[in-house]
Phi, psi and omega in degrees: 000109164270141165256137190290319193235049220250019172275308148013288205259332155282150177265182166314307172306357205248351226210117174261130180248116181251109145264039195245105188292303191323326179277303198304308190312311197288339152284351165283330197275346165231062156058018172245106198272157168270169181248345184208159198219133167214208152209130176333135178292287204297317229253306172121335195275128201308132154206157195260166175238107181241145167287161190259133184213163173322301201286344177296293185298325182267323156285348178261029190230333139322314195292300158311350182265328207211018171271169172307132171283136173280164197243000000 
């Protein structure tokens, strides 16, 4: 489900921004969807928006734990 007006209706606290696709994938293959897709004013870059919940917080604290090392 996306929200449309979600700078709008959410504060900051409420709200996660993954600019990472590898991150982005891995929380979609375990069922954790974004509500909003935007790009960065300064940067440019595509990043998704998920609210933060318990199951959020327990795949980004796996995903830190077991991701891939950068070379």
């Amino acid at each position: 489900m996306y929200i449309k007006n979600w700078k709008e209706e959410l504060s900051k606290d409420e709200v996660y921004l993954c600019f990472s696709f590898p991150l982005f994938k891995f929380l979609e293959e375990n069922q954790v969807f974004p509500i909003a897709k935007d790009i960065h004013k300064t940067t440019k870059k595509v990043f998704t928006v998920f609210i933060k919940n318990e199951r959020l917080q327990e795949l980004l604290k796996q995903w830190t734990d077991n991701r891939p090392n950068k070379k």
